[in-house]
N, C-alpha and C positions, 0 to 999 in steps of 0.2 A: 504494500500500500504506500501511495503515497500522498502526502498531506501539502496543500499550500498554504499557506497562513496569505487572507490577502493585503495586509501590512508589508510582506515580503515579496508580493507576485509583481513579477518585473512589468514595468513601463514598454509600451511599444507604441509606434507610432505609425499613422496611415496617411496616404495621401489625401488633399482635402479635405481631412477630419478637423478641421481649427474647431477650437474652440469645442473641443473635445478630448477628454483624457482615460488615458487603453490603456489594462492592464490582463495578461495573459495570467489567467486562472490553473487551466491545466492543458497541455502540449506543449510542443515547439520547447523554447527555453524556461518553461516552466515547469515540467515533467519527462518523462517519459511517454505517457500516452500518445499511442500512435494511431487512433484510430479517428480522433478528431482534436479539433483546438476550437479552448472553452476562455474565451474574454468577458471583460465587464467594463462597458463603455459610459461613463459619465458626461454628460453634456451639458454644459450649461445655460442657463439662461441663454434664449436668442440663437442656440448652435446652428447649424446647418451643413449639412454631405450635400453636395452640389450634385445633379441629377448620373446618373454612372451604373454601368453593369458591371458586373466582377466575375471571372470565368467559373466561379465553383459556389454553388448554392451555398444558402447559408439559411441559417434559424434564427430570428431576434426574438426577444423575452424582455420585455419592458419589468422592471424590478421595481421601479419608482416612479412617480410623476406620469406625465405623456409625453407623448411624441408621435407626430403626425409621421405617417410613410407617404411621399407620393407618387404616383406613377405615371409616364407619360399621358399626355392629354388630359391632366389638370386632377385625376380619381386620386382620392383625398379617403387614406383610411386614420382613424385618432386611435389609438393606442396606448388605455391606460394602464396600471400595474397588473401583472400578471396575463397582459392578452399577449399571444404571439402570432408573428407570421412567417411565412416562408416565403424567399426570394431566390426564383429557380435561377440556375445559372444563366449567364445572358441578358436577365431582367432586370429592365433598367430603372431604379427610385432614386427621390431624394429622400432624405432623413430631416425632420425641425422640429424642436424645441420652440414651440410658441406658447409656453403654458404659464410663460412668466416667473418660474421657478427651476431648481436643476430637475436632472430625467436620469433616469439609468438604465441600461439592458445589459442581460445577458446575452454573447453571437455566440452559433453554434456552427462553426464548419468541417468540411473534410479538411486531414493536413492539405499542405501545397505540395507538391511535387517540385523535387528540387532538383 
């Protein structure tokens, strides 16, 4: 077994994630686990992921607050604690923090092929 304390789980950083702070829970440089990689994304007040596909699906988990998903041509899902969705590979959103407070998710992906 292995335990991550998330005082201890390292920092990572994403492209046009501003104003958003990532930390790798379990894979990659936070474990062994190889089967997926488990973060926890803090966003603050105002954030915003600029509209973008990612080549490998992923799972978000809202933990705290809200956060709107949106997907091209304006479809506007809210997002509050505990709702999740899945964004198949390819599928292009934006992510926002307009709730006037921080938000948090848990993302659930496959590792990356390296």
């Amino acid at each position: 077994m292995e335990v991550v304390r998330f005082d201890a789980a390292p920092f990572y950083t994403l492209p046009d994630h501003e104003d958003v702070v990532a930390r790798r829970l379990q894979g990659a440089e936070a474990s062994s686990a190889d089967f997926a990689l488990v973060g926890h994304s803090y966003f603050r007040d105002g954030a915003v992921v600029p509209m973008g596909a990612g080549p490998i699906g992923k799972v978000y988990v809202v933990t705290a607050g809200t956060l709107v998903m949106e997907a091209p041509g304006g479809v506007r899902h809210v997002l509050n604690a505990l709702d999740s969705i899945f964004i198949a590979a390819g599928e292009a959103r934006a992510i926002r923090n307009e709730s006037g407070a921080a938000a948090t998710m848990i993302v659930v992906t496959p590792p990356v092929a390296k």
